[in-house]
C-alpha positions as CSV (number, residue, x, y, z in Angstrom):
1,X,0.0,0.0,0.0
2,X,4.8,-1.2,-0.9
3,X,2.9,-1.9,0.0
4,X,4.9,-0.5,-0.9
5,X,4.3,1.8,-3.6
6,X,5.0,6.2,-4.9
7,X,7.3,9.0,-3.5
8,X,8.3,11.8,-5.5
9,X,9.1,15.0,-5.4
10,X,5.6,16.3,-5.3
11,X,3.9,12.8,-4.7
12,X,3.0,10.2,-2.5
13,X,3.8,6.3,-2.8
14,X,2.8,4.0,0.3
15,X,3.7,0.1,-0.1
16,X,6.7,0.3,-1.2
17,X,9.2,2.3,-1.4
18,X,11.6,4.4,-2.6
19,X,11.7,6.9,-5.0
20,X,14.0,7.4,-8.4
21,X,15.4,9.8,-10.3
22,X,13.9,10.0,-13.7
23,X,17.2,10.2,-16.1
24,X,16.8,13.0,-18.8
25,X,18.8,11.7,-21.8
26,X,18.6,10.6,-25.1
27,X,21.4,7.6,-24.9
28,X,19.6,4.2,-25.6
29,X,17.8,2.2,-23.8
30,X,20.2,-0.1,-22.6
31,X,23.6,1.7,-22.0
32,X,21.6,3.3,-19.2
33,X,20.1,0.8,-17.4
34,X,21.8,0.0,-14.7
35,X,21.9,4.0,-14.0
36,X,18.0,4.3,-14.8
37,X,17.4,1.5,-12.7
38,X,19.7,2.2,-9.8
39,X,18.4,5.6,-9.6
40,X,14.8,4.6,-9.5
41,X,15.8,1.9,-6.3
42,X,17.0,5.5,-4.6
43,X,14.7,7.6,-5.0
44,X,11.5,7.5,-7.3
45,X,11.7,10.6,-9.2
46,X,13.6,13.6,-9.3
47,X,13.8,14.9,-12.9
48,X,16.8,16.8,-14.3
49,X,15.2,20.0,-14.2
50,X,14.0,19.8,-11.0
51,X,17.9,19.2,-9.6
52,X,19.1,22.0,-11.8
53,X,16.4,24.2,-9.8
54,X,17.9,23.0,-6.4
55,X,19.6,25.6,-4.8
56,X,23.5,25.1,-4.7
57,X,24.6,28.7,-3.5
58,X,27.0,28.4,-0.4
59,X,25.8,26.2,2.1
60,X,24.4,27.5,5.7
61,X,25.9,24.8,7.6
62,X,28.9,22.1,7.2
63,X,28.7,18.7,6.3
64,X,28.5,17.4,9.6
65,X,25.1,19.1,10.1
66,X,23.9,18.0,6.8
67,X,24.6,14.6,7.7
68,X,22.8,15.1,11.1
69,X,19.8,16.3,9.6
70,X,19.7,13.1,7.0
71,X,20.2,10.5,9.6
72,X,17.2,12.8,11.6
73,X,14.9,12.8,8.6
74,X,15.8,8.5,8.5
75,X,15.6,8.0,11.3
76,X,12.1,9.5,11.8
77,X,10.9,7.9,9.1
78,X,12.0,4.5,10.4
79,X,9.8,5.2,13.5
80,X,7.0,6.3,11.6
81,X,6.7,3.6,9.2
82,X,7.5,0.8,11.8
83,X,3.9,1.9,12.7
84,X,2.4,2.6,9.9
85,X,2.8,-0.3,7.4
86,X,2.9,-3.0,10.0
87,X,-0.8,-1.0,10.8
88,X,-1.4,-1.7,7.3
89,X,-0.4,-5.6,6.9
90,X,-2.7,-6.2,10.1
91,X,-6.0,-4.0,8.5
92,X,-7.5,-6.8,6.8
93,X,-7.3,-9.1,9.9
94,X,-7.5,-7.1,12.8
95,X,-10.5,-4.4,11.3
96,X,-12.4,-7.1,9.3
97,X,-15.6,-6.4,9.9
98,X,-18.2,-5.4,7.0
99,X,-14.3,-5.1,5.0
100,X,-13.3,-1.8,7.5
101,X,-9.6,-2.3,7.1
102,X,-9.4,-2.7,3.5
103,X,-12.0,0.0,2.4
104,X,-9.4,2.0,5.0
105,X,-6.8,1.5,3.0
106,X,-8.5,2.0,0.0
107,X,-9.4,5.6,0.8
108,X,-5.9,6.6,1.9
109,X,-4.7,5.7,-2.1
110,X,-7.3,7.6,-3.3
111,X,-7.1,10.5,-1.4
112,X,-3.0,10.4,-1.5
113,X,-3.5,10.1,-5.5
114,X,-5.9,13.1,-5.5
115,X,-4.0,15.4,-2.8
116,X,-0.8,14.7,-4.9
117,X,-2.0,16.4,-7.7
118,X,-3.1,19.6,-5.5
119,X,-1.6,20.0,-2.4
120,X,2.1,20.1,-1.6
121,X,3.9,23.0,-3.8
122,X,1.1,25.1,-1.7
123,X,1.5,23.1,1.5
124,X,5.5,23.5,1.6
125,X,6.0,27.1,0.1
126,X,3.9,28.0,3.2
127,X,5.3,26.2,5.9
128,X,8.7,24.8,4.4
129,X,10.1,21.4,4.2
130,X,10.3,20.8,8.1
131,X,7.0,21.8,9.3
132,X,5.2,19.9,6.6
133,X,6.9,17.1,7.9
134,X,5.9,17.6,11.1
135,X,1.7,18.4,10.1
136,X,1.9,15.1,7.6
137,X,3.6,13.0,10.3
138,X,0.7,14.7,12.3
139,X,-2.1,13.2,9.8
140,X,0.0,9.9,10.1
141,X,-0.3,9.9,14.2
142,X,-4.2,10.3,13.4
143,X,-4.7,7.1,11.5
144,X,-2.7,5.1,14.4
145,X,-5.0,6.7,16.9
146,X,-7.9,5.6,15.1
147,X,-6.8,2.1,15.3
148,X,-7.9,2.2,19.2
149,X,-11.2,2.5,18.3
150,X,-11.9,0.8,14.7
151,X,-15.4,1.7,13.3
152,X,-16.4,3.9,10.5
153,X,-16.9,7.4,11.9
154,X,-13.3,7.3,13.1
155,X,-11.4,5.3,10.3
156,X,-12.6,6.6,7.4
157,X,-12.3,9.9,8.3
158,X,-8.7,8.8,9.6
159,X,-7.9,7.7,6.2
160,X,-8.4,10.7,4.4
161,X,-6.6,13.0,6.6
162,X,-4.0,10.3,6.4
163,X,-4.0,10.0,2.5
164,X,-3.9,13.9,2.2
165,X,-0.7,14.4,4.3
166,X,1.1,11.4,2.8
167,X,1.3,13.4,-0.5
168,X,2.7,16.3,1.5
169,X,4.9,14.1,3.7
170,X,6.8,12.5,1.0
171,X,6.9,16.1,-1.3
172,X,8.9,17.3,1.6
173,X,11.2,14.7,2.2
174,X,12.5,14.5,-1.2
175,X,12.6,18.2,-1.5
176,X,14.9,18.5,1.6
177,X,17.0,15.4,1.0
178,X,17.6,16.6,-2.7
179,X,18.3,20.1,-1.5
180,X,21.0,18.9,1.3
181,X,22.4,16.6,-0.9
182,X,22.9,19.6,-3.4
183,X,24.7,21.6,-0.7
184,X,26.9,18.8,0.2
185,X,27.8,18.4,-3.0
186,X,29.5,22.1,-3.4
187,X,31.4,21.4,0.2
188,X,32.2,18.0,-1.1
189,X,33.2,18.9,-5.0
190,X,31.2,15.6,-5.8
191,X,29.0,14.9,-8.5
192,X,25.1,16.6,-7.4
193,X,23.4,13.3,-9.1
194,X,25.8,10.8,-7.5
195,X,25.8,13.2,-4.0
196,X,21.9,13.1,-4.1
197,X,21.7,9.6,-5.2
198,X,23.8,8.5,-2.2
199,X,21.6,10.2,0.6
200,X,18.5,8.7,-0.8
201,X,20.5,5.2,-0.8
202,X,20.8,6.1,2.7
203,X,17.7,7.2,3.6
204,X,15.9,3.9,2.4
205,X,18.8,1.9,4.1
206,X,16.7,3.0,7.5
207,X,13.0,3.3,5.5
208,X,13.0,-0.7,4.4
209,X,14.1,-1.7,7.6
210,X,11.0,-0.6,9.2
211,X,9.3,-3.5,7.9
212,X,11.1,-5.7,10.1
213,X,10.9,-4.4,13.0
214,X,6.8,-3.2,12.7
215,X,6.3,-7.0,12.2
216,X,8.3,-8.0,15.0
217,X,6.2,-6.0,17.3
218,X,3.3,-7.4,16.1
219,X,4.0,-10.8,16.3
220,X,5.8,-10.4,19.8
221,X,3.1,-9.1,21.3
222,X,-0.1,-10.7,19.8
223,X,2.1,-14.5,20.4
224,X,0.8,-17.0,21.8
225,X,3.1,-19.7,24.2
226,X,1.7,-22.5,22.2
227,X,-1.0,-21.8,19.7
228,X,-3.6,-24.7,19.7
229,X,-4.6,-24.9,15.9
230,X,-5.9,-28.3,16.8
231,X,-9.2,-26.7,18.0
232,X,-9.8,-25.5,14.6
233,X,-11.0,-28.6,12.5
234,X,-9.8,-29.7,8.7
235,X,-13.5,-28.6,7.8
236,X,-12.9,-24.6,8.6
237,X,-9.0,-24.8,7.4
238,X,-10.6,-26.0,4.0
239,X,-11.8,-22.7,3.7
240,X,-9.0,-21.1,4.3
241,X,-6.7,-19.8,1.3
242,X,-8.0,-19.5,-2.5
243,X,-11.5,-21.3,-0.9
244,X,-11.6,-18.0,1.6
245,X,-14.6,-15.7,1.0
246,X,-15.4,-13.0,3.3
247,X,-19.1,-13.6,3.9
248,X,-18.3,-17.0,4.9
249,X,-18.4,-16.8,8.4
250,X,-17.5,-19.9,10.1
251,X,-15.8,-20.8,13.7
252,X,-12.5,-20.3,12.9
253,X,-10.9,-19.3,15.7
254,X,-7.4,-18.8,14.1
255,X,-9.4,-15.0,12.7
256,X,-10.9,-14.3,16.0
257,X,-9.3,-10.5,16.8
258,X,-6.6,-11.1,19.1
259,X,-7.8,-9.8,22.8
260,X,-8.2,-6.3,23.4
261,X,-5.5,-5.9,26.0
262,X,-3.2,-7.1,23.2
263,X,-4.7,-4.1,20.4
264,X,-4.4,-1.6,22.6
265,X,-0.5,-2.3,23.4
266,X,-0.1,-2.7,19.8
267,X,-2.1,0.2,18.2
268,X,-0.1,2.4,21.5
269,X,3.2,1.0,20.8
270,X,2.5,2.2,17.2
271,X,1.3,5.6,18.4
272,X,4.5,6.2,20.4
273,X,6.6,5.2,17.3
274,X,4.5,7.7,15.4
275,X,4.5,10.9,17.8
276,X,8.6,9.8,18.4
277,X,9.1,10.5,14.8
278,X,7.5,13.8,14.9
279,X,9.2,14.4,18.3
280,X,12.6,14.1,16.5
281,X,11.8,16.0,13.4
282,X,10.5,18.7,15.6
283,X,13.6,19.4,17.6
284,X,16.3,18.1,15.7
285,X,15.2,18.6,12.1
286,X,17.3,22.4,11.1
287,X,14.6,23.9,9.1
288,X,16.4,25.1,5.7
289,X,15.2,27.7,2.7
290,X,14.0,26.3,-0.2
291,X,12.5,27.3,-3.8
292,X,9.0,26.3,-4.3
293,X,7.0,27.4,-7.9
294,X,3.6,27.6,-6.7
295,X,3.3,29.3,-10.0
296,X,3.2,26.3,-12.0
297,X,0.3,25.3,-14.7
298,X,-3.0,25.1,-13.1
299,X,-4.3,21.8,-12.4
300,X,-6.6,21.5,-15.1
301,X,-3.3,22.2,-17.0
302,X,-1.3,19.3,-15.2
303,X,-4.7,17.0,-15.7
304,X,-4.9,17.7,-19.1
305,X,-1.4,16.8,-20.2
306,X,-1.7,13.6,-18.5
307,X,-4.4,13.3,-20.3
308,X,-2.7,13.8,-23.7
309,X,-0.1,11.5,-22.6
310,X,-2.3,8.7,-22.0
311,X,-3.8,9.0,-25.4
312,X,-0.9,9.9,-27.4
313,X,2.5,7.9,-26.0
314,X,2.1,4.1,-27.0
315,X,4.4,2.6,-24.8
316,X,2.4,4.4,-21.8
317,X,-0.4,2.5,-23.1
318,X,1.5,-0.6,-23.2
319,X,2.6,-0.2,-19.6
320,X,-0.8,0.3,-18.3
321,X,-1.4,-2.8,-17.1
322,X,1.8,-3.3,-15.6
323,X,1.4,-0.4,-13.9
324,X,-1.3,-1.3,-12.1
325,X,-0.2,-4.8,-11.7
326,X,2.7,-3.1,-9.3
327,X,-0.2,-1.7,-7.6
328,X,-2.2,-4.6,-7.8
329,X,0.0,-7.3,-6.1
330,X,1.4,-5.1,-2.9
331,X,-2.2,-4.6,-2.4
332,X,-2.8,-8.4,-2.8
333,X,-0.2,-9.2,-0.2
334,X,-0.7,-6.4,2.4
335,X,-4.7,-7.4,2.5
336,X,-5.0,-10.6,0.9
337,X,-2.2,-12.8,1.8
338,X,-1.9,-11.7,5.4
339,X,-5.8,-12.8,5.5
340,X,-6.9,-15.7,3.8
341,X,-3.7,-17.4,4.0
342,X,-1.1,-16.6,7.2
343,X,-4.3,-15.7,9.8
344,X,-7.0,-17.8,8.7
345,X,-4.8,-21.0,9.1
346,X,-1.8,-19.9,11.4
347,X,-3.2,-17.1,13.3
348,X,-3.2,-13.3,13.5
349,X,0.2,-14.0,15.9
350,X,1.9,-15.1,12.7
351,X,1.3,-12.2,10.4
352,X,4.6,-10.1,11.2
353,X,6.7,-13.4,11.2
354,X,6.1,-14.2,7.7
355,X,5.8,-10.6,6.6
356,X,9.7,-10.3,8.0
357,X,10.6,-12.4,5.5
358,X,8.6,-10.6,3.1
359,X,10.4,-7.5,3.8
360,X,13.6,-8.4,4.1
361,X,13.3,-10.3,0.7
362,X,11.9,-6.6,-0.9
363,X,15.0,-4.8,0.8
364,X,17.6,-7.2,-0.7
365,X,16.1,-7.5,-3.8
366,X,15.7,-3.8,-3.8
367,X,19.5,-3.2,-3.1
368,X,20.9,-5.5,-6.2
369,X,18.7,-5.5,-8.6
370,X,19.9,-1.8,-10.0
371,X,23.4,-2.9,-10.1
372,X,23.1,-6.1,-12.4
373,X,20.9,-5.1,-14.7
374,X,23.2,-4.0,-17.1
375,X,24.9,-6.6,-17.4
376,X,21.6,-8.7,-18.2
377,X,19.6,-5.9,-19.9
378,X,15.6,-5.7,-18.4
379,X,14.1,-8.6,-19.8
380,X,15.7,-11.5,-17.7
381,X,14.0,-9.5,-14.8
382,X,10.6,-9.2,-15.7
383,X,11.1,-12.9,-16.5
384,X,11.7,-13.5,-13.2
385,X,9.0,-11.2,-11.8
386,X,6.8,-13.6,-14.1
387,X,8.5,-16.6,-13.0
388,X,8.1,-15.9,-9.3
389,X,4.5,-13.7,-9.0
390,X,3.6,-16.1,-11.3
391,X,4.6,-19.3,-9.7
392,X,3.5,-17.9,-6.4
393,X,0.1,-17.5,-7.8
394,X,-0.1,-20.8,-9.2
395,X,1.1,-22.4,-5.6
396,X,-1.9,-20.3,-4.0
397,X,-4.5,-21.3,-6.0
398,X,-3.9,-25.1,-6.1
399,X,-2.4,-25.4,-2.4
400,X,-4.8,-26.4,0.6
401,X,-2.6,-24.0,3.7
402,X,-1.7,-26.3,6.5
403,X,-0.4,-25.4,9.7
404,X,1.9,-28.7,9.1
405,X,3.6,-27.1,6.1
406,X,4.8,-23.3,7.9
407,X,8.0,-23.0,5.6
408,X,5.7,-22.5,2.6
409,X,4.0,-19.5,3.8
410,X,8.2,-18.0,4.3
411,X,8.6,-19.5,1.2
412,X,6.3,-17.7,-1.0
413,X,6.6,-14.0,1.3
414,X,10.6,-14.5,0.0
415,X,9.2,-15.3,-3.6
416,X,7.0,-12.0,-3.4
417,X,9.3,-9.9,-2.0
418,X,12.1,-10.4,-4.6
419,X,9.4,-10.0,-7.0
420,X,8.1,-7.1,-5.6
421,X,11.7,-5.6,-5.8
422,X,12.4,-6.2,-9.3
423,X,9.0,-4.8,-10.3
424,X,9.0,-1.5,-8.6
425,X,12.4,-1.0,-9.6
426,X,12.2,-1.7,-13.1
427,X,9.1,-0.3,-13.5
428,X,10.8,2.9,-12.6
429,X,13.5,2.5,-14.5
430,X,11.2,1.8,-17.4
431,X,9.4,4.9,-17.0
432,X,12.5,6.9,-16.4
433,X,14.1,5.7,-19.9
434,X,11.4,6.1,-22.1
435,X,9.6,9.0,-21.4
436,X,13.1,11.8,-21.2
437,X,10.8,14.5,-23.0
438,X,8.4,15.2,-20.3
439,X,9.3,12.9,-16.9
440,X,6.7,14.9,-14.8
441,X,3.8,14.0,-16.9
442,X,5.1,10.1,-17.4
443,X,5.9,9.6,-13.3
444,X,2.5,11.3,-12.7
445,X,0.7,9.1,-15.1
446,X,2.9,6.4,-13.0
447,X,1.0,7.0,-9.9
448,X,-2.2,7.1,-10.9
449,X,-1.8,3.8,-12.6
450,X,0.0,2.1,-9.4
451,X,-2.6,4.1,-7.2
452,X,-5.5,2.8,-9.2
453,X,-4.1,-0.7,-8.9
454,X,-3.6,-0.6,-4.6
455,X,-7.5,1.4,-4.8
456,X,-9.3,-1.9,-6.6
457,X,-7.5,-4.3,-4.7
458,X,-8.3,-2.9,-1.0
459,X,-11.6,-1.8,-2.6
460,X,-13.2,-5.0,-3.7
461,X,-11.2,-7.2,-0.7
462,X,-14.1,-7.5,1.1
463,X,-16.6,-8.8,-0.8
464,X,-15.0,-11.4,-3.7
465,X,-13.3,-14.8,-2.4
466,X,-9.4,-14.9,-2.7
467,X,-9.7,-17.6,-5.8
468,X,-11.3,-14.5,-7.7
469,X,-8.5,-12.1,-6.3
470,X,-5.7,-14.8,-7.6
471,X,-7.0,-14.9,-11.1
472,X,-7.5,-11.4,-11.2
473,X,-3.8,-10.3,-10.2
474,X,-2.9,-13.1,-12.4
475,X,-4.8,-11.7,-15.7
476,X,-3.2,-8.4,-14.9
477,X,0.4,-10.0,-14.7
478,X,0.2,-11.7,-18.0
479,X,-1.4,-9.3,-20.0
480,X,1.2,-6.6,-18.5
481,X,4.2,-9.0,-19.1
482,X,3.1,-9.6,-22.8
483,X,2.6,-6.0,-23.4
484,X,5.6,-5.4,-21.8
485,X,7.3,-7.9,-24.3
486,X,5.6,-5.5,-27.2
487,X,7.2,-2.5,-26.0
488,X,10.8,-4.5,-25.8
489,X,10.1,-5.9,-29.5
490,X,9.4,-2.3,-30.4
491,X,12.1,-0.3,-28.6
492,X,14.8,-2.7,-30.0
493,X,13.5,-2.2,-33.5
494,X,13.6,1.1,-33.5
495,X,16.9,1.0,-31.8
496,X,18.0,-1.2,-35.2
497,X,16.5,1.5,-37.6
């Protein structure tokens, strides 16, 4: 929801994570590639022009203090998003009822996708970089409180005052990393790209680890000694995994919503970790100057270049579906997985366990795939995306989950993950390469794809059975991987011509 995932300069991204820069050139295709694609692992888009508007006069502090105020901004992102996206792989267990957590979740990508669009030039040319930071982590703290008492008149509203600051949030971090990574570049007589590129490398070194140690929380706390799964018959697990359906409300104790005792020092522990973050980014955060252009085309101006794009570039028609697919299978495994397949047969207890492994597959995979892909070019990758979402889907939908066969569950979160990895990244890179002309309108077309695809997961979670959800995420893999394969066959022969 990386879930995760945008995060731009002016955007949001939830699920997954990172941003990249978008690399305005005209070399081909392939000589950039592992630039493109390293760049997108770091930070999801920062066009050209954009870091030739940063502000590289004389510095107001030394490096030290710019290193300071990156391991701050890290750091308090770390905290934040321990909270928040262990929040969100627990929604569709935790606030099941009448599909609560899901529809939650839902509304946050649509807001964040629409608030994107409007909100933060205006937000930080008001307040700057460091108190927009503080009033998004703010609308962040909001959501977690709402978690203490799950019903609709708190969450939803939650979710939209969430989804609103999360464009904001991210805006503001990538204008003030980009802008001390500028500055420390004139001190340091390095290369602004490379300088820029290594404090966003940073930066998600702390951000992917947050998925670890959310999870871990989790599952510490909701444990059990020694969970019993021998009170819940072969009849109920039957309907657990592809056979699960929402409206199919049988005695399985494995879903029951783990005591409240154990919510409350869960959803507190994740408020703590939440107003921590804006703690640190209150005092410690040196607030800096930096040049906004609220003067930019209106948005009907903004919407209607997208909208030319989508009608006129063919390969942003071709990536469409992969697009969405991006969206599509965080959402899958952030609501879907977690639910029909980890709870339902091992219990809510077991959620953050597995989803470790999930995360630290993402973060590896995230780390490696930028540097070797030029020496393989892009296709082997999505192969493997194919190979291992696709696999993984297969296993799902003909596997009956047993809580005798626990190393498949690990098995398939580390098959994800890496997939996950590969997809996000490349994706980026993709977008990056093709689209040098006009990166703002692509990476902006990029989001509301990817949104789209986390907003009719989470939205129809609820009320369609997880055999349905398969196939669907499925149909939306191979059509995007085949169309994918069209826009390789065309890019190469034009590159022959």
């Amino acid at each position: 929801m990386e879930s995760n995932s945008d995060n731009q300069e002016s955007d949001i991204k939830f699920t997954k994570v990172g941003e990249g820069f978008s690399v305005n050139r005209n070399d081909s295709f392939d000589d950039n590639a592992e630039e493109t694609a390293f760049l997108a692992t770091e930070s999801r888009h920062t066009s050209d022009k954009e870091l030739d508007a940063v502000d590289v006069t004389p510095p107001p502090f030394g490096r030290k203090r710019m290193l300071k105020n990156l391991v701050v901004v890290s750091g308090a992102f770390l905290f934040l998003f321990t909270s928040f996206q262990s929040l969100q792989n627990l929604q569709s267990s935790l606030n099941k009822e009448a599909g609560l957590g899901t529809v939650s979740l839902s509304v946050i990508y649509a807001c964040g996708m629409l608030a994107g669009l409007l909100l933060p030039p205006l937000i930080i040319s008001v307040l700057g970089c460091k108190w927009t930071l503080v009033g998004s982590m703010a609308c962040y703290i909001v959501f977690m409180a709402a978690n203490l008492y799950p019903v609709w008149a708190t969450m939803i509203p939650a979710s939209i005052v969430l989804g609103c600051g999360a464009a904001s949030l991210w805006a503001a971090k990538c204008t003030y990393l980009t802008q001390l990574g500028a500055w420390y570049s004139v001190l340091d007589g390095s290369p602004k790209q490379g300088t820029i590129s290594n404090f966003f490398g940073i930066f998600f070194m702390f951000f992917q680890s947050s998925q670890i140690w959310g999870n871990l929380i989790s599952s510490a706390v909701f444990s059990q000694a020694a969970p019993d799964n021998s009170s819940v018959s072969e009849d109920v697990l039957a309907t657990c995994g592809a056979n699960y359906c929402p409206t199919d409300y049988r005695n399985n104790t494995n879903l029951d919503r783990p005591n409240t005792t154990k919510v409350y020092t869960v959803c507190g522990i994740y408020l703590g970790c939440g107003i921590l973050a804006l703690a640190i980014v209150a005092v410690l955060l040196d607030n800096i100057s930096v040049r906004t252009d609220v003067s930019r085309a209106p948005v009907r101006h903004q919407l209607s270049a997208i909208a030319r794009h989508f009608l006129s570039s063919r390969y942003q028609q071709l990536l469409i579906p992969l697009t969405v697919y991006s969206g599509v299978e965080q959402a899958f495994m952030a609501g879907d997985f977690t639910r029909s397949y980890i709870s339902c047969v091992l219990g809510v207890w077991n959620v953050g366990y597995v989803m470790i492994a999930y995360g630290i597959s993402d973060a590896l995979g995230s780390l490696t795939v930028g540097r070797l892909v030029k020496h393989t070019g892009f296709v082997p990758w999505f192969v493997a995306v194919f190979i291992l979402h696709g696999g993984s889907m297969v296993t799902l939908l003909l596997w009956q989950p047993s809580p005798d066969h626990v190393d498949v569950f690990y098995l398939i979160a580390v098959c994800w993950g890496a997939g996950d990895a590969i997809i996000q990244t490349l994706v980026n890179a993709l977008y990056g390469s093709l689209f040098t002309e006009k990166p703002e309108t692509a990476f902006a077309s990029y989001r509301i794809c990817e949104s789209a695809g986390f907003i009719l997961c989470f939205g129809y979670s609820a009320y369609i059975c997880t055999r349905a959800k398969l196939v669907i995420t499925l149909l939306f893999l191979v059509v995007g991987s085949a169309l994918y394969g069209v826009l390789e066959w065309n890019q190469r022969k034009s590159h022959r011509k």
